[in-house]
Structure formats: C-alpha cells, structure tokens
C-alpha positions as CSV (number, residue, x, y, z in Angstrom):
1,X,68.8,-87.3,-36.6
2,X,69.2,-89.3,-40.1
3,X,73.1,-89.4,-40.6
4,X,74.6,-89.6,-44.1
5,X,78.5,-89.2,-45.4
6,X,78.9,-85.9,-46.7
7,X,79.7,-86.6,-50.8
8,X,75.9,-88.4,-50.9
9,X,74.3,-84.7,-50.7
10,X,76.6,-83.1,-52.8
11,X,77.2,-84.3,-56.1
12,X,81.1,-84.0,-57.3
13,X,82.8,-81.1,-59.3
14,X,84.9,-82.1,-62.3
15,X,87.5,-83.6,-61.4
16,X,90.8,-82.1,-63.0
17,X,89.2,-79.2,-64.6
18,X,91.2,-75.9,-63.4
19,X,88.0,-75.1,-61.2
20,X,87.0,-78.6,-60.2
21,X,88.6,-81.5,-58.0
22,X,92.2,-80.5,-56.5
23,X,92.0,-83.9,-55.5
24,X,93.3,-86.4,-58.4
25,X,96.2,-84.1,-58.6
26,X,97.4,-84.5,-55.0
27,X,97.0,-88.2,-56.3
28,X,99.6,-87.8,-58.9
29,X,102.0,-85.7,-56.3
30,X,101.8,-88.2,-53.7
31,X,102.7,-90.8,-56.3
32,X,105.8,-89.4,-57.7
33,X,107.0,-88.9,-53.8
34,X,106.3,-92.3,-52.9
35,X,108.2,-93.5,-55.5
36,X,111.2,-90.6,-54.6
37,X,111.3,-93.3,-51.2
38,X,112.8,-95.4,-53.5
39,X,116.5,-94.7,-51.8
40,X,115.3,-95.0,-48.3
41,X,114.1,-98.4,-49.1
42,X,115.4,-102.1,-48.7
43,X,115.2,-102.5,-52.4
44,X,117.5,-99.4,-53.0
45,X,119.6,-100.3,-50.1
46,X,120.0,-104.2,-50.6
47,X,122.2,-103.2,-53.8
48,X,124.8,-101.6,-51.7
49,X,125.7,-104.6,-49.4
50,X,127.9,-106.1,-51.5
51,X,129.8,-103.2,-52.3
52,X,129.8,-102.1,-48.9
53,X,131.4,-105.0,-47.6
54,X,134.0,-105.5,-50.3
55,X,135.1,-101.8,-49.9
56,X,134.8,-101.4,-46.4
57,X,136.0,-104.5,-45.2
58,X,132.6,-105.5,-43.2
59,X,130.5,-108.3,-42.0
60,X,127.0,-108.6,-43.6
61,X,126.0,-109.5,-40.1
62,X,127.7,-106.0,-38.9
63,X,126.0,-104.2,-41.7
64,X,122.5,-106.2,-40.8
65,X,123.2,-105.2,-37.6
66,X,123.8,-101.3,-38.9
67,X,120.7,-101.4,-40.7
68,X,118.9,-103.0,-37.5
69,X,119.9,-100.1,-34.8
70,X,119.3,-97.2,-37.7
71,X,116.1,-97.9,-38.3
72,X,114.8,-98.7,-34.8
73,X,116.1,-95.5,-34.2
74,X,114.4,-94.0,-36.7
75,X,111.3,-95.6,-36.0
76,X,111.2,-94.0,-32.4
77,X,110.9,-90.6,-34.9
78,X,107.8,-91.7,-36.8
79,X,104.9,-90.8,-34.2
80,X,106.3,-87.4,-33.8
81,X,106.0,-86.5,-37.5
82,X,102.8,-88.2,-37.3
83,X,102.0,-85.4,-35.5
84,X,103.7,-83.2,-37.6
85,X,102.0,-83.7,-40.4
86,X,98.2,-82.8,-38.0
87,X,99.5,-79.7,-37.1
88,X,101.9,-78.0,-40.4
89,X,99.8,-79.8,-42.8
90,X,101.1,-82.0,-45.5
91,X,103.0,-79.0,-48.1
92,X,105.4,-78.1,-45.0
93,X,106.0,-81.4,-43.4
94,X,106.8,-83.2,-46.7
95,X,109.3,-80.4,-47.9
96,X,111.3,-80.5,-44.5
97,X,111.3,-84.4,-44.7
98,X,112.7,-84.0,-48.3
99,X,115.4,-81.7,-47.3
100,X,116.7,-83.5,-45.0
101,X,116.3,-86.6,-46.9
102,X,118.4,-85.7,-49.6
103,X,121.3,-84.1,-47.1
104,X,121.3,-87.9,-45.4
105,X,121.5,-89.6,-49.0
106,X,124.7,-87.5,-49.5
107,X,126.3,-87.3,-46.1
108,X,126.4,-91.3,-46.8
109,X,127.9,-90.5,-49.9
110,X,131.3,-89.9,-47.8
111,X,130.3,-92.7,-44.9
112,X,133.9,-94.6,-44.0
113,X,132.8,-96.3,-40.8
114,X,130.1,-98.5,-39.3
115,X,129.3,-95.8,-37.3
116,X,128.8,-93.5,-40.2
117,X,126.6,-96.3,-41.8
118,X,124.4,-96.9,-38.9
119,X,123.8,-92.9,-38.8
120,X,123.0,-92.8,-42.4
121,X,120.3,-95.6,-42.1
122,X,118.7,-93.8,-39.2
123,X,118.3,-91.0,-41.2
124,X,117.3,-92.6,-44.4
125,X,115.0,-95.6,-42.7
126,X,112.9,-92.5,-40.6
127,X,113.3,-89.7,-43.6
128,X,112.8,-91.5,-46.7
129,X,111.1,-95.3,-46.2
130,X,109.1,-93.7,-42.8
131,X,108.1,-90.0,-43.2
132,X,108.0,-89.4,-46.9
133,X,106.2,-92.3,-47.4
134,X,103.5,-91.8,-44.5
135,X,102.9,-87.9,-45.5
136,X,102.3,-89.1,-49.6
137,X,99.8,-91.7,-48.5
138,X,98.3,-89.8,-46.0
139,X,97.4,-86.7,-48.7
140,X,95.8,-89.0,-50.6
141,X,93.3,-90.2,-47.4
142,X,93.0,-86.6,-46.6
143,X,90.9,-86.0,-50.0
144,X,88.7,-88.7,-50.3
145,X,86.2,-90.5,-48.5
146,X,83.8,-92.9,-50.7
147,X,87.2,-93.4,-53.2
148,X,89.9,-93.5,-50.6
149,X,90.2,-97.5,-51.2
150,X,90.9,-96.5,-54.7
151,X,92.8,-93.0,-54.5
152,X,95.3,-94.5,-51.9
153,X,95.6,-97.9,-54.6
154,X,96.7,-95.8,-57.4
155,X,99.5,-93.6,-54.9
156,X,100.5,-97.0,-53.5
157,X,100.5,-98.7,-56.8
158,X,102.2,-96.0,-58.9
159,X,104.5,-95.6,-56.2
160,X,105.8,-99.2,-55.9
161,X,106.6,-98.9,-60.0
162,X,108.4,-96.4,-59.3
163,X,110.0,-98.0,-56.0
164,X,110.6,-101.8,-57.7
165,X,112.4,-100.1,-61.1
166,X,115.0,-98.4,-58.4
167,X,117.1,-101.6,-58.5
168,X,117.6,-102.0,-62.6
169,X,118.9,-98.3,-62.7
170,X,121.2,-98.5,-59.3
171,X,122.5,-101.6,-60.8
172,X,124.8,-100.2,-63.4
173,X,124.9,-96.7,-61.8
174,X,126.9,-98.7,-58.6
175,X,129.0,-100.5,-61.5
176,X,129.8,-98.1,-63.6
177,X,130.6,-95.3,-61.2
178,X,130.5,-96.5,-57.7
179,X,128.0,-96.7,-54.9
180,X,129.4,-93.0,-53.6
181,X,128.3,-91.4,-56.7
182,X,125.3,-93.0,-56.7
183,X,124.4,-92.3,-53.1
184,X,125.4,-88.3,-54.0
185,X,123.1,-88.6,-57.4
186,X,120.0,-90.0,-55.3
187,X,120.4,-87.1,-52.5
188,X,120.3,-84.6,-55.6
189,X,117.6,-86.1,-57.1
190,X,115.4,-86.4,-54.0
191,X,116.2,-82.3,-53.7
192,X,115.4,-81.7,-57.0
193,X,111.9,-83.4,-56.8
194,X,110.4,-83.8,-53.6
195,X,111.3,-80.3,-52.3
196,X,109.3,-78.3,-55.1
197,X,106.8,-81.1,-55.6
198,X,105.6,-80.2,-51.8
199,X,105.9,-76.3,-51.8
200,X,104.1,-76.0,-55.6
201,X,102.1,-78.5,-55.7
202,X,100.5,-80.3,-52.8
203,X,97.9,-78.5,-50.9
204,X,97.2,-79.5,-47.0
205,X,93.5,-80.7,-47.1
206,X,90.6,-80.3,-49.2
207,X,89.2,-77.0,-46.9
208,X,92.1,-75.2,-48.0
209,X,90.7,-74.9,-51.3
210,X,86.9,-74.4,-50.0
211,X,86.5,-78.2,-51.5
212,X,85.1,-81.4,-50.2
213,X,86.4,-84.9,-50.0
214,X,86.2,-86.9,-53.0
215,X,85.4,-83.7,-54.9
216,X,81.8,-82.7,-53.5
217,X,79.9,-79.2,-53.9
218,X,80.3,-76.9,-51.2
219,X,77.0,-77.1,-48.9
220,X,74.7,-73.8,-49.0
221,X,76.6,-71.0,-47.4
222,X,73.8,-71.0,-44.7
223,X,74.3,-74.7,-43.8
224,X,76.2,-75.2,-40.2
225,X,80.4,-75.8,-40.5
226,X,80.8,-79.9,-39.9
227,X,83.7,-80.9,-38.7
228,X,86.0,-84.1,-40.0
229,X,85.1,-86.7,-37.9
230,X,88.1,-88.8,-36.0
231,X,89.2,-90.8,-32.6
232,X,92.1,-89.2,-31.0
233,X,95.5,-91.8,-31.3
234,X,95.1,-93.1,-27.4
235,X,91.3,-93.8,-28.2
236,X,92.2,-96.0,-31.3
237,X,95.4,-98.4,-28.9
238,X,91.9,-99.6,-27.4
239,X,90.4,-100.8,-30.3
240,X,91.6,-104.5,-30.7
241,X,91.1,-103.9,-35.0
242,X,94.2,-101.2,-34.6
243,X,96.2,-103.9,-33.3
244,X,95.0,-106.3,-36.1
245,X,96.0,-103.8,-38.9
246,X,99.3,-102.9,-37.0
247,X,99.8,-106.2,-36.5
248,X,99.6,-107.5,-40.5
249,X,101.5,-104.7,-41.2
250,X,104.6,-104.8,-39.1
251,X,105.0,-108.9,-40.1
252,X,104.6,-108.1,-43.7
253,X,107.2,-104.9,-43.5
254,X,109.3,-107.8,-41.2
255,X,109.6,-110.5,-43.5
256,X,109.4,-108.8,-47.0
257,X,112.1,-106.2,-46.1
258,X,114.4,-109.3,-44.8
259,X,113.6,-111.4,-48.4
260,X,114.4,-108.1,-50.4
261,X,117.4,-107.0,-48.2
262,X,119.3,-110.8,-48.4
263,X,117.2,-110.7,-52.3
264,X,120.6,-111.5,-54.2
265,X,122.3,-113.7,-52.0
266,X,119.6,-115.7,-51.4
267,X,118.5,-116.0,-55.4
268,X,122.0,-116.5,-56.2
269,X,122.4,-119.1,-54.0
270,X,119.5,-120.8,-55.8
271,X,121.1,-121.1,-59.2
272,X,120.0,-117.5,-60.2
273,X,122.7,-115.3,-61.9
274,X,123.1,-111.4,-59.9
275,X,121.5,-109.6,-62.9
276,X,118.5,-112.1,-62.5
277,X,118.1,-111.8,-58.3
278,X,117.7,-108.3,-59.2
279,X,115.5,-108.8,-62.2
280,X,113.3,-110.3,-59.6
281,X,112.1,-107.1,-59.0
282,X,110.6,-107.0,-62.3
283,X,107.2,-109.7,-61.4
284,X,107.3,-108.3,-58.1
285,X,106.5,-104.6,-59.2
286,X,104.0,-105.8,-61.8
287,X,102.4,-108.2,-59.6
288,X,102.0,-105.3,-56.5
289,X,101.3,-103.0,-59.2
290,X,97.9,-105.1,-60.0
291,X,97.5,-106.3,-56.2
292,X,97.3,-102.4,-55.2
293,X,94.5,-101.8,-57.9
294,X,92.7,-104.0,-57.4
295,X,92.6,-104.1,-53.4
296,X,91.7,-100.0,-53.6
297,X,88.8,-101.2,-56.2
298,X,87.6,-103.8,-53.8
299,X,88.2,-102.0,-50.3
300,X,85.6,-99.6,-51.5
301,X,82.8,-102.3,-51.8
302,X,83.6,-105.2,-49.5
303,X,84.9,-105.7,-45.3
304,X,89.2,-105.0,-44.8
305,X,89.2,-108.6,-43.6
306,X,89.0,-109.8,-46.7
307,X,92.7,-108.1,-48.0
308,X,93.6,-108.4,-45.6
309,X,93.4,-112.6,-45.0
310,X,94.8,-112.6,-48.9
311,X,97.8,-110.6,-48.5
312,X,98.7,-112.8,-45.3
313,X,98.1,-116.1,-47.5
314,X,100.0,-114.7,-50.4
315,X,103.2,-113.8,-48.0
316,X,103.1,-117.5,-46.2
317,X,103.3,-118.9,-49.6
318,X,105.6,-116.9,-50.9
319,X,108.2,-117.8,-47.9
320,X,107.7,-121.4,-48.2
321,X,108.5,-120.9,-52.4
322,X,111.2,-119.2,-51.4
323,X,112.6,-122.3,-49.7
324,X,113.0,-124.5,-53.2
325,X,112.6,-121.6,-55.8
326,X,114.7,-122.1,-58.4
327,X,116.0,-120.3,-61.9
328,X,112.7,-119.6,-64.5
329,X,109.0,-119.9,-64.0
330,X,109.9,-120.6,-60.2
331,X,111.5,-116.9,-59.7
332,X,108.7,-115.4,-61.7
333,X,106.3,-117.1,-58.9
334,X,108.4,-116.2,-56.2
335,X,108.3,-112.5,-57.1
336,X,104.6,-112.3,-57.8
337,X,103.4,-114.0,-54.3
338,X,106.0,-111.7,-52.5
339,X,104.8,-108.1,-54.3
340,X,101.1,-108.9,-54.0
341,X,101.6,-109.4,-50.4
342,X,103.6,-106.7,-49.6
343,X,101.7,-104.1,-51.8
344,X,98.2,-105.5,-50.9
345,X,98.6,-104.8,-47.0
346,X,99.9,-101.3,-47.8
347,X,96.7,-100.2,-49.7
348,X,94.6,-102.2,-46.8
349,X,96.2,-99.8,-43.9
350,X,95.9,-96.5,-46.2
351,X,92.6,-96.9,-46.8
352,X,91.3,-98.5,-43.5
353,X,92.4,-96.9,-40.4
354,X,90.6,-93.4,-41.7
355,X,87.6,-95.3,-42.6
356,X,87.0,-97.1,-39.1
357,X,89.2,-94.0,-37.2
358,X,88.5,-90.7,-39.3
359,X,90.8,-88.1,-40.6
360,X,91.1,-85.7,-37.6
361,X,93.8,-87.2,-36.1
362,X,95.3,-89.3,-38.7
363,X,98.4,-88.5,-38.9
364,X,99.4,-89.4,-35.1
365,X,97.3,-92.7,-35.7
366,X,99.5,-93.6,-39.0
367,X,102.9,-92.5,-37.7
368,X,102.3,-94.9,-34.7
369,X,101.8,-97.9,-37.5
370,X,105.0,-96.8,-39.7
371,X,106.5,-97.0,-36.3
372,X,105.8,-100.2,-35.7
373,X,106.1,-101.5,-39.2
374,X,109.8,-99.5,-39.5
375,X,110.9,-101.4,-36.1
376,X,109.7,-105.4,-37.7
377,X,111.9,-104.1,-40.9
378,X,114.7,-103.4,-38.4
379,X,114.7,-106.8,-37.1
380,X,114.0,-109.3,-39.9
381,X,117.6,-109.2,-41.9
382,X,119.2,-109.6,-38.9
383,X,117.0,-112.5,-38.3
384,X,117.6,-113.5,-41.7
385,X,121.3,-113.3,-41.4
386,X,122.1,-115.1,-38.4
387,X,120.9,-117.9,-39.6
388,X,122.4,-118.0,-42.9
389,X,126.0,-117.4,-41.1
390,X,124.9,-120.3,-38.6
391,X,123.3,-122.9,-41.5
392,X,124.4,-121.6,-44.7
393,X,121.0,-121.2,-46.3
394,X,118.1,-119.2,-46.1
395,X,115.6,-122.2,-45.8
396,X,114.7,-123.1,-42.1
397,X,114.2,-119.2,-41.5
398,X,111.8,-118.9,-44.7
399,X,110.1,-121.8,-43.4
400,X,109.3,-121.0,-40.0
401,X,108.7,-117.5,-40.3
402,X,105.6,-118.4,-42.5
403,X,104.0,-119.3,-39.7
404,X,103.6,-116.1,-38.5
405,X,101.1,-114.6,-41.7
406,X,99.3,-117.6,-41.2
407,X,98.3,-116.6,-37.7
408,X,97.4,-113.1,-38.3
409,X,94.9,-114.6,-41.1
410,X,93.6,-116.5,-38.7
411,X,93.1,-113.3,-36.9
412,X,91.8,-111.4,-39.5
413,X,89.1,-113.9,-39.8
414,X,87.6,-113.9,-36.5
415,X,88.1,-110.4,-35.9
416,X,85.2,-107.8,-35.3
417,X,85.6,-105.2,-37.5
418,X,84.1,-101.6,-36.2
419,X,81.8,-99.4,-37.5
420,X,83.0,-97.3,-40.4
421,X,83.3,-93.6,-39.3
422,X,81.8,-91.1,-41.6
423,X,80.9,-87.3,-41.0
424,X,77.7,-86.1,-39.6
425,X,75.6,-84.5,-42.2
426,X,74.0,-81.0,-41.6
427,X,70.4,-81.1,-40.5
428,X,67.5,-81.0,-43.0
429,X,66.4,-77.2,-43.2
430,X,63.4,-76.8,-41.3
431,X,60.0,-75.8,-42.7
432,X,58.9,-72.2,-42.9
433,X,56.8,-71.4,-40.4
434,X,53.0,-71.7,-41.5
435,X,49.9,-69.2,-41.0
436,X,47.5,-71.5,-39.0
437,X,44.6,-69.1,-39.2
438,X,44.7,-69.3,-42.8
439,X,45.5,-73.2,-43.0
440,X,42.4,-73.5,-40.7
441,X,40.0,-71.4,-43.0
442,X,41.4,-73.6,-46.2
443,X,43.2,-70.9,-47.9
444,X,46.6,-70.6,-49.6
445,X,49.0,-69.0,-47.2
446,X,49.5,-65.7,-49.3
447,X,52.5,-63.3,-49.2
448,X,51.9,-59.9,-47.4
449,X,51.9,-57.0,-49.7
C-alpha cells in the first residue's frame, strides 16, 4: 500500500486564527520557557562564581567541582522525566518542573555551604537547564512534522535570546543588590511565568484539540484512527545514528558550557575588561540566534549530516580562537563561532531524532540525550579548571579539546543516516461495488427507485 505523511492529504487550517492551528502558539509558549531556563544555565550561573568565592571563602576548583557532582546528579534524573513527559503530557510535566524549579532557585538564595551549593546545582542543572528545557522543545516536535526543522528553530532560537541577554541583567542585579537577592528574584520570576504558562496555555499534543501535525484537516470521520508512528527508546540505543546525534551533542554541551562557565576569567585574562567578557554574550546570542534559523529552514530540505558537520567545524574553530583571542574584532569572532555552534546542534537534535525515530516515544528517547549532554556539561569546567590552576591559562585545554568536534565531523560524514519515519496514511476508499449485469449489457448503472 502507497504510503504518504499525513499533512500531504490534508491541506492546513489557518494557522493562529481562534479555530485554526493551536500549533504556532505552543511555538511561542515553548519559547518564552526556554528562555525562563536562563537561571539553570552556565551563562546565568558563571556570574555567580566570583561572588561565590569572595563571599564564601571557596576554591573555583571546589565550586567546579560542586557544579560537577550536581549536575551529574541531576542528569541520572533526565530519562525519568523523559518519561514523564509520554505519560502526563507536556501541560502537567512542565508546571511540576517549574515549581520546583523556582523553590531550588530560592532555597540557593540562603545556600552557606558547599554542600548547600552542590544541592542547589542538582536541582537547578536537572530542573531548569535539563527538564524545562527538554519538555519546551519537545512541544514544539509534538505539533509538527513537515515544519518541525523550522518550528523547533524558532523555540530554540527565541529561546537562546532570551537565555544569552540573562548575563547583562544579572550583572548589575548581583552588583547592586547581591547574588542572594538575585537568586530569590529568579526563583519568583520562574513561578510567576512558567507555572501559569504551562497550566493556561500549552496543550499536550495536537489530538487533544482534534488537530493534526503541522496544522492539517481532520481526515473524513469514516477514515480509520492512525496512530503516531515511533521506535520505543531500547530500539533507537541500536541505531548507530542515535549515538552520532548523542554524541555531537554531549561534546558541544561539554566544551561550550566549560568556555561560558570560566567565560570571564578566561576573556579577562586576554586583555578584555569584566563588563566586556560578559558583553561577549552579546555576538554569541545574535550569531545562535541566525544559526538556529537558518538550520530549522535548512533541516527541512536537506540530510542532518550537513548541520550537523558545520556546527562541529564552527566549535573546533572557535576553541582554537579562543587560544589567542584578544580585545575587539577578535572577541566579536570568538563569540559568533562559539553561539553558532552551540545553537546549531541544538535545533539539529530537536528536529532530528523525531524525524528518523517518531513521536510515540519521544520523550524517553530525548531525556536519554539531555542526560547525556547534562553529564559532558558536568565534566568540562572541571576539565577546564584544573588546568588553568596547574598552567595558568586556558590555552593547551582549548587547544586539545578541539580535536574532539573534529572527529565527530568526521563521523557525521561517513555516517548512514536512516530512513526518515513518517505516519502511515489511511487507505484509498475503495470503489462502490458495480452492477456487472448492467456493465455487461452497456448501460449506466442506475439507482433503484
């Protein structure tokens, strides 16, 4: 039987008419809670190392190592809500992860001890940087199928904005009233907006509404039920392309989050003032901002490996810049190799793993990759701090560590990418059933009377 995706027979409803397309709105929801990650982040965290280790008389190695154990713990968490988010659906799962999200950000508000640190990052590594971002870029996936490249660009792409300004605002909140207060202001805030964000305004899948992916009429009410198509999580670990895609993502999550979490000391140390290092962030967002774009634009039309290969390139080049950057033009470069990278990767994995693995099961399937990913961010400042306390500089680690995109480009390359998976369409109505004796006699077949 002929096979074709679903939104090829049905043509799509308006899209953000009252009656038509939920869809573009879950777009904008998931957004605005992937940028409310922002405090579970390294960039929102990397601006309270200082001030943690003035104030609490610590290490940065002790607080690397903090960060390290907190979210590998909160890692091991990730698969579970993975699953989670299958079973309760996206509206439920996101408003639990929000709530206890903003009770962590506030707990760490009165944090006096390394252990109090290391329990805050656990919960604010696996609530805020792990679940919350999974479930928003998961809704996204759920509602689309021929525009998921795209949908899951704009979530990834507003979100970083939203993610890469955190810095420029924490800056003089931390100054001005101390990183306590800010810590309790970001636990408020993530209350204020994620909880009602989830409850009012995402919905679970596009069924709930009696819609289709990427907006498509309902079939005849006659036409059989087809279910959404998808391997089951222990299916995909044998596919060697899951590894690939785990793989890119985990180095990129690895050595971005180490660049971003050591961000000022290293761009201080090369001649750049504080308010610069974290001005950094600026080319960064803008360059991601364009990377995630135009990857969801492209995804759509052309083979993963593609992204994929670039992203790696752009982060191998932007840790060998990062060896001899320098004030200027050389920061601005720096910044815009490391956010294209990082971003580009991010809208690869979103849109990829439900086009080659389907949505049944997506959620277990994506919470075992922000596992994986949250566990390389664990380890790379650590990495990235040893050294620096052994050498005194950043640059042998930045150098060798590029070798390690390079080789999962050379991956990507020579990989065998699977056969996208797309929903079985209902069968072609059959014919009515003919009178023979009046075909055979070469008259019209006449309704009885």
């Amino acid at each position: 039987m002929r096979r074709t995706p679903l939104t090829s027979r049905w043509p799509r409803a308006r899209a953000l008419s009252p009656q038509g397309f939920y869809g573009w709105h879950v777009v904008v929801y998931a957004s605005i809670a992937l940028a409310a990650t922002a405090p579970g982040q390294t960039v929102g965290i990397s601006l309270f190392i200082d001030p943690l280790i003035e104030d609490l008389g610590l290490s940065r190695s002790a607080i690397s190592t903090a960060y390290l154990v907190g979210t590998l713990v909160g890692a091991v968490a990730l698969p579970f809500i993975g699953r989670a988010l299958d079973r309760y659906g996206v509206r439920r799962t996101m408003a639990v992860i929000g709530l206890v999200f903003g009770a962590v950000l506030i707990a760490l508000s009165f944090v006096s001890s390394i252990v109090g640190l290391t329990a805050g990052f656990v919960g604010v590594r696996m609530a805020g940087q792990g679940a919350l971002g999974l479930t928003a870029t998961t809704a996204a996936a759920l509602w689309f199928e021929r525009r998921r490249g795209l949908a899951t660009g704009v979530v990834a792409a507003a979100g970083a904005v939203g993610i890469s300004m955190t810095p420029l605002l924490l800056e003089g909140l931390i100054a001005q009233h101390g990183w306590r207060t800010a810590w309790l202001i970001e636990g408020l805030a993530v209350w204020v907006i994620v909880i009602p964000l989830a409850l009012i305004g995402m919905r679970d899948r596009p069924t709930v509404l009696g819609q289709r992916p990427d907006g498509a009429d309902a079939p005849h009410p006659d036409a059989p039920v087809v279910e959404e198509p998808g391997l089951t999580r222990s299916q995909v670990l044998r596919h060697a392309y899951f590894w690939l895609i785990a793989a890119a993502v985990a180095a990129t999550g690895l050595l971005t989050t180490a660049v971003a979490f050591h961000q000022i000391s290293l761009l201080t140390a090369r001649g750049l003032t504080a308010t610069e290092a974290a001005a950094n962030f600026i080319p960064q967002t803008v360059a991601g901002l364009v990377a995630t774009l135009v990857t969801g634009y492209l995804i759509d039309r052309f083979a993963p490996r593609w992204m994929t290969v670039s992203s790696m390139v752009s982060l191998a080049f932007a840790l060998a810049w990062g060896a001899q950057v320098g004030p200027g033009l050389s920061a601005i470069v720096f910044g815009v190799l490391l956010g294209t990278a990082g971003n580009m990767i991010r809208a690869v994995e979103a849109a990829t793993l439900p086009r080659y693995f389907g949505t049944r099961h997506i959620g277990a399937i994506r919470g075992l990759v922000a596992s994986i990913s949250v566990a390389g961010t664990a380890c790379g400042p650590l990495i990235f701090a040893a050294v620096y306390d052994r050498v005194g500089s950043y640059s042998p680690v930045l150098l060798a560590s590029a070798a390690l995109p390079v080789a999962i480009a050379i991956w990507a390359l020579t990989a065998r990418e699977p056969v996208p998976m797309r929903p079985e369409s209902a069968p072609e109505p059959e014919p009515e059933p003919r009178d023979e004796s009046a075909s055979r006699a070469g008259r019209p077949n006449l309704p009885s009377r």
